[in-house]
N, C-alpha and C positions, 0 to 999 in steps of 0.2 A: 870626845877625843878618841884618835884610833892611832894605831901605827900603822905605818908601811915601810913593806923590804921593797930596796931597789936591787937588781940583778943584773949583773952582768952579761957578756952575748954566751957565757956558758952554764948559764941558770943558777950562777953562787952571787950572795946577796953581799953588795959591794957597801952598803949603808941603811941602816933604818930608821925613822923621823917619826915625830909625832904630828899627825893631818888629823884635815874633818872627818866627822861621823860620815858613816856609810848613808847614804842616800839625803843627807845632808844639802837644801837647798835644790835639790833634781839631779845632783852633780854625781854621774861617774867620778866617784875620786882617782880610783884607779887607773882609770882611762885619762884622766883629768892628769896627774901627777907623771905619768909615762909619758904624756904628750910635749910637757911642760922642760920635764928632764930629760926627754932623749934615752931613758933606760927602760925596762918591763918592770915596773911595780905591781907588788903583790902587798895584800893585805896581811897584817899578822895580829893574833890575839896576844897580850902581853899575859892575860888569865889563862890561856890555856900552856900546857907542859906537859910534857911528855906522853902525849895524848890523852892527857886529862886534865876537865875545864868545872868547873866547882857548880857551875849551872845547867852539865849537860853535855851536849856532843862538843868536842875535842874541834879547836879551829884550826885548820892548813897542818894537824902534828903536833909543831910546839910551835914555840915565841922564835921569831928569826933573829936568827943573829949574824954578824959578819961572820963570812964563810961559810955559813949553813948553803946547802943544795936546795935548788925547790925541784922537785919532781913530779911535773904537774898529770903523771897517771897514776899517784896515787892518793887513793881517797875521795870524794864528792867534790872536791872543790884545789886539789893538790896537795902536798905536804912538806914542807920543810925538812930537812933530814941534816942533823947535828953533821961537824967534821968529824971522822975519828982521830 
C-alpha cells in the first residue's frame, strides 16, 4: 500500500489516496495515476514527518496533505512544504 498527493496546475496537493506499491506489477504508479486523472501525482510517505522517517532518509519532507506545496527542487526526489 502507498499514497499519492495529486496537485494542482500550482503544485498544491488538491487530494491524497491510497494506491499500489511502487513498482508494483512494472507499473509507473505515478505515471500511471496522473495519466488516469489528468493531475501531476506525486508519491507521499505517510511514515515520514517532518523530515523524519523511523527507517532512515526522510521521503518527499513530510506526509502530504491538502494544501501542502510540492517543490520539486528541493531535496533528491522533491519535498512537500506544510501551509503556513
Amino acid at each position: 500500500m502507498a499514497h499519492y498527493a495529486f496537485l494542482n496546475e500550482d503544485s498544491v496537493v488538491v487530494e491524497v489516496v491510497v494506491g499500489r506499491d511502487e513498482g508494483e506489477l512494472g507499473i509507473d504508479w505515478e505515471q500511471y495515476y496522473s495519466e488516469r486523472r489528468g493531475l501531476v501525482c506525486k508519491r507521499t510517505s505517510y511514515r515520514t514527518l517532518n523530515g523524519w522517517h523511523p527507517e532512515g532518509r526522510p521521503y518527499r519532507g513530510t506526509y502530504a496533505g491538502i494544501g501542502f506545496l510540492f517543490d520539486p527542487t528541493r531535496g533528491p526526489d522533491g519535498e512537500f512544504i506544510a501551509p503556513e
